[in-house]
N, C-alpha and C positions, 0 to 999 in steps of 0.2 A: 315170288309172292310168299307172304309169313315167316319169310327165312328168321327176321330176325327174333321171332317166336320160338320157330324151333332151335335156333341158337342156344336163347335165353335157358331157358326148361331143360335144354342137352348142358348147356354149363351149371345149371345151376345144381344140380344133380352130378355131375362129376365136382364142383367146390367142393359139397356137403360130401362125397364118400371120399374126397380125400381128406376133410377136417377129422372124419370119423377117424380113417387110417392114423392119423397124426396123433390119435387119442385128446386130443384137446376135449372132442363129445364125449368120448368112452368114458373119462371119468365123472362127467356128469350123469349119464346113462345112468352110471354102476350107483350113484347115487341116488334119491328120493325125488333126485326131476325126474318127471316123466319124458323117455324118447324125444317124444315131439316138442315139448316145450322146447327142450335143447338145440334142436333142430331148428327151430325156429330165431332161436338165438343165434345160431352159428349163421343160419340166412344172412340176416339184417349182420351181422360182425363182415359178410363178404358183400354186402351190397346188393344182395338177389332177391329179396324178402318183397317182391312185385307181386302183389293178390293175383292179377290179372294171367301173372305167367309164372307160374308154380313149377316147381322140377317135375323132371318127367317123371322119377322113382321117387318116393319118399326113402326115411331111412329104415321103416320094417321091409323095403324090399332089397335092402344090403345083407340078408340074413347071415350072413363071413364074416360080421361088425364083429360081432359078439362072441366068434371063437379065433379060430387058425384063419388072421387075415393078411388077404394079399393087393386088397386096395389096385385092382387091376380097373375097376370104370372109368377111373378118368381119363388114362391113357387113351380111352375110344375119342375122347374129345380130339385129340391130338391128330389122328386119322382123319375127321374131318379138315382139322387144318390142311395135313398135307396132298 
C-alpha cells in the first residue's frame, strides 16, 4: 500500500541531489535564482515535478550542496532496489 508514493518522494529526492552533485543546479544556486526556483526546474527537467508527491528532502536539506560534496543520497535509492 502507497509504495508507489514512497517510491515517487524517495526518487525524486535522490534525482534532485544528484542534479545538485552534477552541478547542473550549483551553478544556478550560485547565481540570482533562488535555490528553490532551480529546484523546481531541475524537477520538471527529470520528470518528478508531481504537486501531489513532492521529494521527501528538499534541496536546503542537502546542506553538503554547497561546500565539500559527496552526493552520497542517491546511492540510498539503490538499496531499496536491491
Amino acid at each position: 500500500f502507497n509504495q508507489g508514493f514512497a517510491t515517487t518522494e524517495y526518487l525524486s529526492a535522490a534525482l534532485l541531489d544528484l542534479r545538485w552533485h552534477l552541478r547542473e543546479g550549483a551553478a544556478a544556486a550560485a547565481s540570482a535564482t533562488p535555490v528553490l526556483d532551480t529546484e523546481a526546474r531541475l524537477l520538471k527537467e527529470e520528470g518528478v515535478d508531481f504537486a501531489p508527491v513532492p521529494p521527501r528532502y528538499r534541496s536546503p536539506y542537502f546542506s553538503h550542496m554547497m561546500g565539500d560534496y559527496s552526493a552520497g543520497y542517491y546511492a540510498y535509492i539503490w538499496s531499496e532496489v536491491l
